[in-house]
C-alpha positions in Angstrom: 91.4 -141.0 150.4 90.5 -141.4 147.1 90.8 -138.9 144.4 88.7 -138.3 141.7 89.2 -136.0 138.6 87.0 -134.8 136.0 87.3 -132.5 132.9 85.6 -129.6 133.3 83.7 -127.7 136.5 81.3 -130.1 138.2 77.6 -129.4 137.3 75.4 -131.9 139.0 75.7 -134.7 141.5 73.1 -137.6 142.2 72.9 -140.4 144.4 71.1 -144.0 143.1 70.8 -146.9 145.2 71.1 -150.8 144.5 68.4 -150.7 141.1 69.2 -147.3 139.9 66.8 -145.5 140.9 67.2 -142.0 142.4 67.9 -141.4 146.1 65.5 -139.3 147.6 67.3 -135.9 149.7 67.1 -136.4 153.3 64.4 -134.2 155.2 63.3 -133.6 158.4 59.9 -132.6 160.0 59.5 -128.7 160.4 58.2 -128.0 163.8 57.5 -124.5 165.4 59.0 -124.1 168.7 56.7 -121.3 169.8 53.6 -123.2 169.5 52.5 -125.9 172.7 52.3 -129.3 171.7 49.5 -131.4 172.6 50.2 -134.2 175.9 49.5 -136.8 173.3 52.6 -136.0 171.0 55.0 -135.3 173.8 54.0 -139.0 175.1 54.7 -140.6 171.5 57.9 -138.6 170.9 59.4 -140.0 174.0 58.2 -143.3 173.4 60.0 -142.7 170.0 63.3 -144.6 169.7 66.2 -143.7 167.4 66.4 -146.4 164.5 69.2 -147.8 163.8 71.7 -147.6 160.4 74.0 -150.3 160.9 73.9 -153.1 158.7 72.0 -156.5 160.2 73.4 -158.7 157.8 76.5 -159.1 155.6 74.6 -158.9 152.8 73.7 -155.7 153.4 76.9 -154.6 153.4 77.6 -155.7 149.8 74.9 -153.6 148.7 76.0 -151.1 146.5 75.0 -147.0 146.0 75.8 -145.2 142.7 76.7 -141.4 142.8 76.5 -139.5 139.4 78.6 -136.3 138.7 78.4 -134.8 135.2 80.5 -131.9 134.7 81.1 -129.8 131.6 83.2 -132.6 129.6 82.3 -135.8 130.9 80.5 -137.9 133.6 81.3 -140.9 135.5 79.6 -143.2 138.0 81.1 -144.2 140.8 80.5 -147.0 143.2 79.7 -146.6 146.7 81.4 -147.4 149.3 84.2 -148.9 147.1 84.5 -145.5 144.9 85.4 -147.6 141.8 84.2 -145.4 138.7 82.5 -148.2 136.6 81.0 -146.1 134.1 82.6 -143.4 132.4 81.2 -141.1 129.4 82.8 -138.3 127.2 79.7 -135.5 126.5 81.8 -133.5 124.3 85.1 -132.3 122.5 84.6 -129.7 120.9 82.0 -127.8 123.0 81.4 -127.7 126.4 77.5 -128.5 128.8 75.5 -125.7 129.8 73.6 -127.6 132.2 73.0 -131.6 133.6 70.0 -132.7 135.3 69.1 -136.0 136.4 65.3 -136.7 135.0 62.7 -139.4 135.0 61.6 -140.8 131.4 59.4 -143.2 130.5 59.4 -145.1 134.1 63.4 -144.3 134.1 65.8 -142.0 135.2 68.3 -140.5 132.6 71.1 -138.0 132.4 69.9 -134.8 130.3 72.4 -132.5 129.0 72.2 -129.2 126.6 75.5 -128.0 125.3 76.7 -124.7 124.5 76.7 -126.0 120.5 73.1 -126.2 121.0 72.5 -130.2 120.8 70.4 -131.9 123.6 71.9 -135.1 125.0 70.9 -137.7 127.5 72.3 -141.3 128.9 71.0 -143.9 130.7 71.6 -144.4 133.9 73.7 -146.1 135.3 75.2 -147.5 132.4 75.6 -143.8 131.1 74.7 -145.6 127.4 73.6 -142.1 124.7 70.1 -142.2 124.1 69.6 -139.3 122.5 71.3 -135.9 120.4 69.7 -134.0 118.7 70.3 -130.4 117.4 67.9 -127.4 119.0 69.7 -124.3 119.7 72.8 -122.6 119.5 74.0 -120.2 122.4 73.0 -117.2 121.0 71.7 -114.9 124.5 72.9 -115.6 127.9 69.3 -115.9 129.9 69.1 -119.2 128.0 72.1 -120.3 128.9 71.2 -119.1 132.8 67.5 -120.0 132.8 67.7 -123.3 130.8 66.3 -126.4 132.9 65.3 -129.8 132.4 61.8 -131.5 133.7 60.5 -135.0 134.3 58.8 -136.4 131.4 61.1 -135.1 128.8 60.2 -131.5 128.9 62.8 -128.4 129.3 62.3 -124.9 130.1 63.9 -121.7 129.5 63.3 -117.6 129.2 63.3 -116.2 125.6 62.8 -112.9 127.5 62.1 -111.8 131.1 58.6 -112.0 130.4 58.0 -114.9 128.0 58.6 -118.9 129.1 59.5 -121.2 125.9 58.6 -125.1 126.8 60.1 -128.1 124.5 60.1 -131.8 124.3 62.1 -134.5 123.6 60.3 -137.5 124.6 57.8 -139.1 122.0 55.5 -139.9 124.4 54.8 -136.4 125.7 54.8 -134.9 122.5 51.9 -137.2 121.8 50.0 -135.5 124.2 51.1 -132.5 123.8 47.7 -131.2 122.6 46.1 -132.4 126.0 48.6 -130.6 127.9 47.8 -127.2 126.3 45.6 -124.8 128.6 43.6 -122.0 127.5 44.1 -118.2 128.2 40.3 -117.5 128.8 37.3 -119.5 129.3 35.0 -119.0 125.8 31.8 -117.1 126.5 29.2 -116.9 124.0 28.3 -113.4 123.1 25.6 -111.3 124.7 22.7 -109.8 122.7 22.7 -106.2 121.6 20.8 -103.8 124.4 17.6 -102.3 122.8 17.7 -99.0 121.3 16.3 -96.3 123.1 14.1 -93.6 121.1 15.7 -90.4 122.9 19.3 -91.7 122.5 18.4 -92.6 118.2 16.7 -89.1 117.9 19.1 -86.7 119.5 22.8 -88.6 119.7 22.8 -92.1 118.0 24.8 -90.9 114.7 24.6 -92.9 112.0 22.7 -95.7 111.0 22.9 -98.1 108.6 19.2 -99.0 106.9 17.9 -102.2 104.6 16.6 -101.2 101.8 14.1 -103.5 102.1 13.0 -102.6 105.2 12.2 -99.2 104.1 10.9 -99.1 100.9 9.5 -103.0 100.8 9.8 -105.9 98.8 13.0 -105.1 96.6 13.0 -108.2 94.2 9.4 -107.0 92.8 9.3 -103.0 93.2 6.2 -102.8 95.1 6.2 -101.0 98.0 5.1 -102.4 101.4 1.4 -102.4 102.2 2.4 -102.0 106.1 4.6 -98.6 105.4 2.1 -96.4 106.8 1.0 -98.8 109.5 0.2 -96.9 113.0 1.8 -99.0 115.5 0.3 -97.2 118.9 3.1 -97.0 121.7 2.9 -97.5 125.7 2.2 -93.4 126.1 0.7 -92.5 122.8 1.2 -89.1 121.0 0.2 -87.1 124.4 3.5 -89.6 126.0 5.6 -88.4 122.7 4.5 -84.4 123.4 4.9 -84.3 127.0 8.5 -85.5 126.7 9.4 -83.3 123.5 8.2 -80.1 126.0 10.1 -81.5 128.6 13.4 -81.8 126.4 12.3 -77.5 124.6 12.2 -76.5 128.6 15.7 -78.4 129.1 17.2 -76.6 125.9 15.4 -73.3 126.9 16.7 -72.9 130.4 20.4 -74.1 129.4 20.1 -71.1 126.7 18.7 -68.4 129.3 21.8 -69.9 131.8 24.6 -68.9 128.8 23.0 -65.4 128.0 23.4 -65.1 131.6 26.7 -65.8 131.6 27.8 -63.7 128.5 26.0 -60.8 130.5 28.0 -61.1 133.2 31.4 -61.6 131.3 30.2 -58.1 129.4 30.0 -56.5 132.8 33.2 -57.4 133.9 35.3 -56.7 130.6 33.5 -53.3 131.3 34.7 -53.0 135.0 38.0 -54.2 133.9 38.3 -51.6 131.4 37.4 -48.4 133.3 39.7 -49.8 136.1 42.7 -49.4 133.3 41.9 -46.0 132.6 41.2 -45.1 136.3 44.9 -46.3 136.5 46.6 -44.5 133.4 44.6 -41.3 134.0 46.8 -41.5 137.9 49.6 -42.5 136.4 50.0 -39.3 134.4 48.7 -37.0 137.3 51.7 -38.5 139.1 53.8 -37.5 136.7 52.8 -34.1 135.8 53.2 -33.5 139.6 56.9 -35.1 139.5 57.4 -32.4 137.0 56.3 -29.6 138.5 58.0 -29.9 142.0 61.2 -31.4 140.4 63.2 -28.3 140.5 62.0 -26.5 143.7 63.9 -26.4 147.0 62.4 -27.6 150.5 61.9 -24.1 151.5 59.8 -22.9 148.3 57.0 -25.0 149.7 
């Protein structure tokens, strides 16, 4: 058979047909076996006849397919069935590609190609004609060089780190509109209104507060003071409201004091307990040991 060499390990391999545009892979429909099929899909299925792939004509026969194969040097196009290479490309000397892909752009299909010198290349298809190269980014970190991938409309892709995606273009026409491409983190939400101040929470725990000037001693351009300063302004409960809940808050404070002298009692009874049970112990300490004296040096019978 025929032989076919190119420089370089092979990186991609694509199939075109007569106009050039990419061959589809061949699929098949997933079916589970498991499941029962319906008496209406068993009928069809057998009616179902194997199409044919022979050539009707001999025209049809002289039809030609196109397989690509880019590797790290070059590429080539070879014609199929006759495996003639009609069209031949050198990507680079001096450097070496990182990785091919076979794109769409702009209602085409090209040959895309980032090389370890950092330039972005691409070719036509299938005339393999340069299109583009242009100068992005060196090899510097090896998750670009594993990560890096191109996309349809002239976009590429790659990891700047294992949590952060970088996206570039290098089509005109998508950079265009790029803006309308851009999505948005969060959805903007106008801000709520402050909550009402309570008067409890102000009296006893709010902290600090900053004042106007002019709201407490009154119109600050002239120096008067406000006529409305010492204005009664008579609330829901009135000043019976405002003393019930001032007792309520002494009898809060009052019965959380009784509960701590309560507590200090008892802590002083214990300490006491827990000192007389230290002297209980040293006081039988020493009786034990005046008594180890004192039968220290007598015989079993002088008892």
């Amino acid at each position: 058979g025929t032989i076919l060499r190119l420089k370089g390990a092979i990186l991609r391999m694509a199939f075109l047909d007569t106009t050039g545009s990419l061959v589809p892979p061949a699929h098949e429909p997933w079916r589970e076996h498991n499941v029962p099929e319906d008496k209406d899909e068993k009928e069809k299925a057998k009616k179902r006849r194997p199409v044919s792939v022979s050539p009707s004509s001999s025209q049809e026969i002289s039809e030609n397919q196109y397989a690509v194969i880019c590797s790290e040097k070059q590429a080539k196009v070879i014609s199929l069935p006759s495996q003639n290479c009609i069209y031949k490309q050198n990507i680079t000397e001096t450097s070496f590609v990182l990785r091919g892909d076979i794109v769409s752009l702009s209602n085409s299909i090209c040959l895309a190609c980032f090389c370890a010198n950092g330039h972005i290349m691409t070719f036509s298809l299938p005339s393999l004609r340069p299109l583009l190269d242009v100068y992005y980014l060196p090899l510097t970190n090896m998750r670009i060089a594993r990560t890096f991938c191109f996309t349809n409309n002239g976009q590429a892709l790659y990891l700047v780190s294992p949590t952060e995606i970088q996206r570039l273009t290098y089509s005109q026409e998508t950079c265009e509109n790029l803006q309308e491409m851009l999505g948005e983190l969060f959805t903007p939400v106008e801000t709520p209104e402050a909550p009402n101040r309570g008067f409890f929470k102000g009296l006893f725990g709010g902290g600090a507060q900053s004042l106007d000037r002019e709201e407490l001693f009154g119109e600050s351009a002239s120096g008067k003071a406000s006529r409305s300063l010492a204005q009664h302004i008579p609330g829901p409960g009135g000043i019976e409201g405002v003393k019930g809940a001032a007792s309520g808050v002494v009898g809060e404070l009052a019965r959380a004091r009784l509960a701590l002298d309560e507590r200090g009692q008892k802590l002083g009874e214990l300490e006491e307990k827990t000192a007389a049970m230290l002297y209980s112990a040293d006081s039988f300490s020493k009786h034990a040991h005046e008594m180890m004296l004192k039968y220290k040096d007598k015989k079993w019978y002088q008892f």
